[in-house]
C-alpha positions in Angstrom: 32.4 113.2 153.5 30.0 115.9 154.7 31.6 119.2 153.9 28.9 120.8 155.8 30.5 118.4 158.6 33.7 119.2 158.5 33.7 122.7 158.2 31.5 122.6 161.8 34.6 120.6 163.0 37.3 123.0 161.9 35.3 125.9 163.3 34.5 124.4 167.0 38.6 123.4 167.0 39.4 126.6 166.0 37.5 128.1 168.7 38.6 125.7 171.5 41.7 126.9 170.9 41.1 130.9 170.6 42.0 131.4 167.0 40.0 133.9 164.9 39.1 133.1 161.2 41.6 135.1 160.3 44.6 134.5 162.3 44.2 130.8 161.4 43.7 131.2 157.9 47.3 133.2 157.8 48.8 130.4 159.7 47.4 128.0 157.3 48.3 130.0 154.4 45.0 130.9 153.2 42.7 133.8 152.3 40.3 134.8 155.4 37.2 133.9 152.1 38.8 130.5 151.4 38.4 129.4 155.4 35.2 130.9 155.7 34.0 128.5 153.1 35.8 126.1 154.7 33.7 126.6 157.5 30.5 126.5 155.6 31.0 123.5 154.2 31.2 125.1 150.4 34.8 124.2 150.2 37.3 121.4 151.1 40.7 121.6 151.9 43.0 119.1 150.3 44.6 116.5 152.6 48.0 118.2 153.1 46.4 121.4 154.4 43.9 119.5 156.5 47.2 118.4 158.1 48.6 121.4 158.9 45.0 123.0 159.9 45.1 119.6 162.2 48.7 120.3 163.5 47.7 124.0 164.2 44.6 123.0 165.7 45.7 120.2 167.9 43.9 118.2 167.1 43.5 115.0 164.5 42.8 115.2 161.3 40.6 112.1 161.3 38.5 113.4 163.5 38.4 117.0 161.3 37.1 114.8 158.2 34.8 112.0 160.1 34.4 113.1 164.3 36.6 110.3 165.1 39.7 109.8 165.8 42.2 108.6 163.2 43.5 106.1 166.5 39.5 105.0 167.1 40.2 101.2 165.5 38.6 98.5 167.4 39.7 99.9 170.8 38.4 102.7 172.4 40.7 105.0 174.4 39.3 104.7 177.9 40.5 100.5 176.9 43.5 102.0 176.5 43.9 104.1 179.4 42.6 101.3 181.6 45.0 98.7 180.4 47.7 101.5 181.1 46.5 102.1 184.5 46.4 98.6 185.4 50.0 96.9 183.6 51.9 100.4 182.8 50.7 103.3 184.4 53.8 105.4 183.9 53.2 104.7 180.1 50.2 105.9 180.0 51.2 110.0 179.3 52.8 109.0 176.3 50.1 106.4 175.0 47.7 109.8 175.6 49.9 112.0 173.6 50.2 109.8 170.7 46.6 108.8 170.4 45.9 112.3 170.7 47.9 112.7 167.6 49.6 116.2 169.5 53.1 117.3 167.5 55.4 115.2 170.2 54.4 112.2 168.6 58.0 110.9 168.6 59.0 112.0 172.2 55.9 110.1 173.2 57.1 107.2 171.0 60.8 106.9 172.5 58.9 107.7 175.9 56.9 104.2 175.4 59.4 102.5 173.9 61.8 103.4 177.3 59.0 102.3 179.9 58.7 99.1 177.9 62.7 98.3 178.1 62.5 98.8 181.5 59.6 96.3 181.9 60.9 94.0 180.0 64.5 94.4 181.7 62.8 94.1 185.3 60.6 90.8 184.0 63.5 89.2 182.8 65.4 89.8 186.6 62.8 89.0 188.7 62.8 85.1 186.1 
């Protein structure tokens, strides 16, 4: 991993969304130095503080250590969205929010899981 990388990454999502150094490195529980080296790529955080940087950030931690997204796998999101569009469009809010990794996670999970009952409940009556 490119620390020089990463700290470019935790700095553009921390800008995006309005925090300064030092207000996010008190929400992380850090010293304002620590972050900055952070930042500079002259430090790394360990994995469970990446997560909560990522939580506070909103954004994924896989794409904080590599520009990706941890959901990237052999399917692109636009796939996703346009399968959604096409077989489940009123899925496709939740899908969004869980590949986006944002902190409803599990509302977006039972969210899925209800639109897929129903799909599977209206298949089955229309056999």
């Amino acid at each position: 991993m490119n620390d020089n990388q990463l700290g470019k990454r935790i700095k553009q999502a921390r800008k995006k969304v309005g925090l300064t150094q030092m207000k996010l490195a008190k929400k992380i529980g850090v010293a304002y130095p620590t972050l900055n080296k952070y930042e500079n790529g002259h430090r790394t955080p360990d994995s469970m503080l990446l997560a909560n940087m990522a939580d506070i950030l909103d954004c994924d931690s896989g794409w904080l250590l590599s520009g990706k997204s941890a959901f990237n796998g052999d399917v692109e999101l636009s796939e996703i969205v346009n399968i959604l569009q096409n077989d489940l469009p009123e899925a496709k809010e939740f899908v969004l929010m869980v590949l986006k990794g944002k902190k409803q996670v599990k509302e977006g999970l039972i969210g899925i899981q209800g639109i897929i009952e129903k799909k599977v409940v209206s298949t089955l009556q229309c056999s």
